[in-house]
N, C-alpha and C positions, 0 to 999 in steps of 0.2 A: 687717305687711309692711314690708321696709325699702326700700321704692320707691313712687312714685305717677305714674300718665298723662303728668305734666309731665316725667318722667328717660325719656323716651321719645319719639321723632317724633310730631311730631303727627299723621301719616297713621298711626300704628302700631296695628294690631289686636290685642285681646286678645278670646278666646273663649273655648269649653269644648265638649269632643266626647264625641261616645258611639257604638255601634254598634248596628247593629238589634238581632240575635241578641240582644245580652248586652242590652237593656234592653225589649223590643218586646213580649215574651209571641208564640212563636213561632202557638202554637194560636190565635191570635183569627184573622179576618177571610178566612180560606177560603187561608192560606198551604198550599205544599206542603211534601212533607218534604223538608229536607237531610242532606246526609251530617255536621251536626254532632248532629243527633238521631237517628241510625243509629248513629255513633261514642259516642252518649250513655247510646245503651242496650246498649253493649256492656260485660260486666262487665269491671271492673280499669280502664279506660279515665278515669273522671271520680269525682272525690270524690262516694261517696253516689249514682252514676251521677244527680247531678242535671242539669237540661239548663235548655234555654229557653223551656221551653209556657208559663210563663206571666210569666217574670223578672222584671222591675218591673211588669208591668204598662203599659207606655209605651203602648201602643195605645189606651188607654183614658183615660189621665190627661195626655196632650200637652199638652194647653192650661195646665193646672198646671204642670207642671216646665216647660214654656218661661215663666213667669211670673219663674217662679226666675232663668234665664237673664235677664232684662230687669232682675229687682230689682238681681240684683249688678253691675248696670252693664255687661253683656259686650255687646262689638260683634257679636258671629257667634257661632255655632252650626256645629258640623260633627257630621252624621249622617249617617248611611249607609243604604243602602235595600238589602232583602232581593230577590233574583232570585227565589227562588221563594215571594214573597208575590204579583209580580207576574206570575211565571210557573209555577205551578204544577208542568208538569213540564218547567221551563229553557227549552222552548219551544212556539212551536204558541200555544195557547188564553190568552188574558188573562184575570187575575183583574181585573176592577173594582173589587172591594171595595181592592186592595191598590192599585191606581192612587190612586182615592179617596182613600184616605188619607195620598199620601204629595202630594196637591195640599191636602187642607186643613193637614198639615204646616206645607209651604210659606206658605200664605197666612196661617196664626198667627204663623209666625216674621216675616212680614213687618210684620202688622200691630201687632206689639209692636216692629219697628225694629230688626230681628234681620235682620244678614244670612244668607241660607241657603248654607254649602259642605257640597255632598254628597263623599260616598264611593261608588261606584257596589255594591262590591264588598269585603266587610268578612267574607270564611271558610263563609259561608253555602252551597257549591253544592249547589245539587237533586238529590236523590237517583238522578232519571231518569238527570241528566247524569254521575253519578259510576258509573251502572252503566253508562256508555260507555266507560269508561275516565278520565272527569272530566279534569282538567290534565293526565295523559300522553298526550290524546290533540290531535290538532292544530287537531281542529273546534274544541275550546273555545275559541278565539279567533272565529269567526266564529258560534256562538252567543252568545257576550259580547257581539257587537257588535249583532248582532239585539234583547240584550235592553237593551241603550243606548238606541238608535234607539226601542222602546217606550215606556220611561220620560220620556225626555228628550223625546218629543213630545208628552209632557203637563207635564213641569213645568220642561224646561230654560227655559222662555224667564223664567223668576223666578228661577233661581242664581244666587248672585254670584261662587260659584267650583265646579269639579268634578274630582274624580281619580277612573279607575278604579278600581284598585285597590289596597287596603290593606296595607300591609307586605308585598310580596313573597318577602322570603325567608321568613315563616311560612308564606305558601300553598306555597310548594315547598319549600324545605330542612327546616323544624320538623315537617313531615307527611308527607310523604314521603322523611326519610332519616333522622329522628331518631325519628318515631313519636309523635311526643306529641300533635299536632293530629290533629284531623280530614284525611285519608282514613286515618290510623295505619298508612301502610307504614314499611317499614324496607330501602329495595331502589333502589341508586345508577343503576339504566336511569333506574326512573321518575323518580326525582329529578331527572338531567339535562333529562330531556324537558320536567318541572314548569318548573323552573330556565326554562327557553328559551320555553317556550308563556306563561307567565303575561307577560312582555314581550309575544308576538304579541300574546297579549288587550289587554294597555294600550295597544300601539299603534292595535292597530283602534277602540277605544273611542273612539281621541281622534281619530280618523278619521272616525269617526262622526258625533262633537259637530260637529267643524270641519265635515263637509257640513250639517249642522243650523243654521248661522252662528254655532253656540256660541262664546262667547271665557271668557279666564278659568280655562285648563284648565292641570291640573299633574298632579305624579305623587306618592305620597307613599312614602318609603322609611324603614325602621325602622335605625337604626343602633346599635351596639355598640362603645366604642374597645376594641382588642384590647392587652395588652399582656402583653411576655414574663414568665413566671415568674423566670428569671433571666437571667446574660450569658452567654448560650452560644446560638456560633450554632444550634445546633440548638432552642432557644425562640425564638430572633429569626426562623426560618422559620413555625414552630408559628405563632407570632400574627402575621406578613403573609400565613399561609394563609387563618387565622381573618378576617381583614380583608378579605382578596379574596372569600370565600366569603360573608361577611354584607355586606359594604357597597362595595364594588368590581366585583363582577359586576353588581347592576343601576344603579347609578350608571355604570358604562362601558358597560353595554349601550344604556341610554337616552340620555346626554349625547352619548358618542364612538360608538357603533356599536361596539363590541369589548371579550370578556370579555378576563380578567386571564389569560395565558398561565398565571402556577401553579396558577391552581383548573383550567386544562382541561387542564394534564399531570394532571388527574386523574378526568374529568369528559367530555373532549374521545370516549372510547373507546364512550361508552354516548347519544353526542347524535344527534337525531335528522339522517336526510340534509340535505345543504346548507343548513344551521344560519346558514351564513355569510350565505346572500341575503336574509336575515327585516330584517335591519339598516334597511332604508329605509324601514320598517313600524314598528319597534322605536324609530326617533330621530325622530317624530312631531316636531314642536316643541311645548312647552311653555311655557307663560307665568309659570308658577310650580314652585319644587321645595318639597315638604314635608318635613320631618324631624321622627320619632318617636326623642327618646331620651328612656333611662332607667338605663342600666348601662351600666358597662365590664365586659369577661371576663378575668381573668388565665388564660393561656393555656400549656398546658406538652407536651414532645412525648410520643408515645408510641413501642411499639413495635408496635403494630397495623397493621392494615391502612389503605391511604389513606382520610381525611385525616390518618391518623396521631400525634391532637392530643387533647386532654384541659381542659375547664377545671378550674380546681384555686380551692381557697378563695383568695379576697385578704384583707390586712391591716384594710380599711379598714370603716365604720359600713354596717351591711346594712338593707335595707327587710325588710319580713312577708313579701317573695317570695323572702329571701335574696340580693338584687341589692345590690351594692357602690353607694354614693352618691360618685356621683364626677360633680360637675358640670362640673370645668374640661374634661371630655367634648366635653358643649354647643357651648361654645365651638369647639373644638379642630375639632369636625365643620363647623358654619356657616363658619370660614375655610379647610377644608380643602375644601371643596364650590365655594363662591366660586372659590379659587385657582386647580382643577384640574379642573370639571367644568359650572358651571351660570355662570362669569363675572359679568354685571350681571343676570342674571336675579332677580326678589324670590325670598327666601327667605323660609317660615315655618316657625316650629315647629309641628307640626301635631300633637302629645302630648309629654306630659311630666307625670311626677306618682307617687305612689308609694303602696305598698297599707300600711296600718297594722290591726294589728287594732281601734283605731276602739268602744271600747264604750261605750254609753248609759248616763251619769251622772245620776243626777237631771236626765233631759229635754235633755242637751248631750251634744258630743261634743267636747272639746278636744283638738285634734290640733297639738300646737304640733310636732309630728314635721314634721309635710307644710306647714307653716308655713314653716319654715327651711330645706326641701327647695326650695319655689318658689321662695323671695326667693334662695335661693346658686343656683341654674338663673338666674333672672330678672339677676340680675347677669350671670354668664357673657354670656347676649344682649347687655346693655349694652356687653362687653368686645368681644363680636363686634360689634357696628356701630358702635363704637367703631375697630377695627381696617380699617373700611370694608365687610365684609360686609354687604350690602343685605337685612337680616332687616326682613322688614315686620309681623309678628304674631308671636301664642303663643298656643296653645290648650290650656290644662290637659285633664289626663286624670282623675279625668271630670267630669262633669255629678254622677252617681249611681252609689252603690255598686251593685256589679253584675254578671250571672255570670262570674265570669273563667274560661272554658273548661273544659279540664280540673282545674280548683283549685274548681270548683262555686264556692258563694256565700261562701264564708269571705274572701276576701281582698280587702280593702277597698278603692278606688283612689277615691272617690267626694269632692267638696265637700260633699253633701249626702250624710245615712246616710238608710238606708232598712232597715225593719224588714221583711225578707222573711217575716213571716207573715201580718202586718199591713199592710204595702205601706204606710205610714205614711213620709212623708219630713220628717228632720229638720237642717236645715244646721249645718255643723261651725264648728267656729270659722276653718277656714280658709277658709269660703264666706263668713264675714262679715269676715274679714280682707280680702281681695281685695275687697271690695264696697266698702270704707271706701277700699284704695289708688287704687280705679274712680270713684269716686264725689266723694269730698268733698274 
C-alpha cells in the first residue's frame, strides 16, 4: 500500500464490512424466509440459482473472522443484521436464537476492540412482508420501525454507529425497475412507490433509534458518477438523468426534503398520494452520511421509453464485474456531498473495493489488482479532506469473499478468500498489505 495511519487524521477510521445474507448462512438459527431466497429459487434469476442457506458460514465461525478483523488492525466492523432472523415473519413473534446472536456478535467485536456499525437493513425482506406488497406498500415503513425498536432494544446500547438501510437505490430502482434484485419486478408504479417508502422506512428507523436515546446514526447511500457518452446535449441530459435517478433522489430526499424535478417529470405520474408531506419524516437528522462507491456509468441516450438512457461500454480499466475503475469518482462525490447536501456533517466511506477472479496459488492469493484499486481510492479520500471534506473513515468491501447476489459465488470482492466448499479462509495479499499500512 502507498499510504499508512500517519497520511491520515488521527480520529480517522479504517474498517471492513459485510452483510448478513451474503456471509451469515441464511438456514442456521431458526431465520425465516426472504424474498432473496424465493427470488433464488426462481430459475434464470441467480448463477447456478445459488442463494444464501449457508454462505460462509459466518453464524457459526464469528469469533474467527472477527479475529481477522482485529489482526489487520481495523478500527470497526460494519455488519448488518437480518429482519427476518430476528423476525421470522417481519413481524409479530421473536426469534431469540437470532437476537442471541446478533448480542454475542456485538460483544466479540467489542471485546477484540472492534467498534460495532450496524446496517439495520442490507436486501434481505421476509417473505411474509413481500407477500404484502413489501416496499410498494406504505406499512413497510412502520414495520421497519417495529423491527428497529426490537433489535436495537437489545443491542443498540453497544453500537458505535447505525444506518437503516443499505443502498437505497438497489432496494428500489435495481429491483423493482431494473429486475435484477430481489423482488425481480420490472414495473415504474412499483418503482416509484419503492423510490419514496424506502426513505419513509429510513426515516422512521432513525425515529426510532432517536426515541431509544440512540446517537451516532446515519444513512448510507451507494453512488455511481454518471458521465455523457459524448457532447451532445442529448447525453448531457441522458447522465444528469442517470445522476438524479441513482444519487440525487435520495441524497435530496434526505439532506433537503425534495426529489430532483427531472427524475419526477418521470416518476412524479406513478407516486403515491401526498408524497410531498413524508419530507419531515424522510429529513430525520443524521449525524453521519455513508457513501458506497465503486464505478462510474458512461451514459448514452436512447429512443425508448422514459428514462430513455442506456449505459454503453467506457474506455477505461474494468473490475471482474465489468465496472470501470475510475477513482477520481471518490473524490468527486465526498466534495460534492460536502458542498451541496450534508455541509460539516462527518462523512464516511462506508464500501469501496472490487471483485477479481482471486485464484488459490500454492496456498495465496495475490491480488496486486485490489491492491492498487484501494491505495488510487485511498488517495482520492486524502484529496477529499485535503479539499476540506470532513471524511472521517473508510471501510473496504469486504471482510470475505461472498455471495454477490445474483452473480452467486464466483465474483470475488473479499481481503480474505474463502474456499466455498471447504469454507476454509485464506487472506489475500491485499488483507496483509493493509494490515502492514494499519499496523507498523
Amino acid at each position: 500500500m502507498q499510504f499508512t495511519r500517519k497520511d491520515f487524521p488521527e480520529d480517522f477510521l479504517f474498517g471492513v464490512a459485510t452483510s448478513s445474507y451474503q456471509i451469515e448462512g441464511h438456514a442456521f438459527g431458526g431465520a425465516g424466509r426472504t424474498h432473496w431466497d424465493d427470488f433464488a429459487a426462481t430459475p434464470g434469476n441467480v448463477v447456478r440459482a445459488e442463494n444464501g442457506d449457508r454462505a460462509c458460514d459466518h453464524y457459526h465461525r464469528f469469533e474467527a473472522d472477527l479475529d481477522l478483523v482485529k489482526a489487520a488492525g481495523l478500527d470497526a466492523y460494519r455488519f448488518s443484521t437480518s429482519w427476518a432472523r430476528v423476525l421470522p415473519e417481519g413481524r409479530g413473534a421473536v426469534n431469540q436464537e437470532g437476537l442471541d446472536f446478533y448480542d454475542r456478535l456485538t460483544d466479540a467485536m467489542l471485546e477484540r476492540g472492534i467498534k460495532p456499525c450496524a446496517t439495520l437493513y442490507h436486501w434481505e425482506l421476509p417473505s411474509p412482508l413481500a407477500d404484502l406488497g413489501g416496499w410498494r406498500n406504505r406499512d413497510v415503513a412502520h414495520w421497519f420501525g417495529d423491527f428497529t425498536e426490537v433489535l436495537m432494544k437489545r443491542i443498540g446500547d453497544r453500537m458505535y454507529s447505525v444506518a437503516p438501510i443499505n443502498e437505497p437505490w438497489c432496494v428500489a430502482w435495481l429491483s423493482h425497475f431494473m429486475g435484477f434484485h430481489a423482488p425481480g419486478l420490472r414495473d415504474i408504479r412499483a418503482t416509484a412507490r419503492a423510490m419514496h417508502h424506502v426513505l419513509i422506512a429510513h426515516g422512521r428507523a432513525i425515529e426510532v433509534m432517536r426515541g431509544l436515546g440512540m446517537q451516532n446514526l446515519g444513512g448510507v447511500f451507494n453512488m455511481e458518477w454518471a458521465t455523457p457518452a459524448n457532447d451532445t446535449d442529448d447525453a448531457r441530459h441522458a447522465a444528469e438523468l442517470y445522476d438524479g435517478i441513482y444519487n440525487r433522489w435520495f441524497a435530496g430526499g434526505v439532506f433537503k426534503g425534495e426529489y430532483p424535478q427531472i427524475v419526477l417529470d418521470g416518476l412524479e405520474p406513478h407516486m403515491p398520494a401526498n408524497w410531498q408531506d413524508d419530507f419531515g419524516l424522510i429529513t430525520q437528522k443524521l449525524d453521519w452520511c455513508g457513501l458506497n462507491y465503486y464505478t462510474r456509468k458512461v451514459i448514452a441516450p436512447t429512443k425508448g421509453a422514459w428514462p430513455s438512457l442506456e449505459e454503453v461500454e467506457g474506455p477505461l480499466p474494468k473490475t471482474f464485474m465489468d465496472w470501470e475503475i475510475y477513482p477520481q469518482g471518490l473524490s468527486q462525490f465526498l466534495t460534492r456531498l460536502a458542498t451541496e447536501y450534508t455541509g460539516d456533517t462527518p462523512l464516511y466511506v462506508t464500501e469501496n473495493g472490487m471483485a477479481a477472479p482471486d485464484p488459490l496459488v500454492d496456498g495465496g492469493v495475490d491480488d496486486q489488482d485490489r491492491i492498487a484499486y484501494l491505495d488510487d481510492h485511498l488517495a482520492e479520500v486524502r484529496r477529499a479532506i485535503a479539499g476540506g471534506a470532513p471524511v472521517k473513515g473508510y471501510f473496504a468491501w469486504s471482510l470475505l469473499d461472498n455471495y454477490e447476489w445474483s452473480l452467486g459465488y464466483e465474483k470475488r470482492f473479499g481481503l480474505v478468500h474463502v474456499d466455498f466448499d471447504t469454507l476454509e479462509r485464506t487472506p489475500k495479499a491485499s488483507y496483509h498489505a493493509l494490515m502492514r499500512a494499519l499496523t507498523e
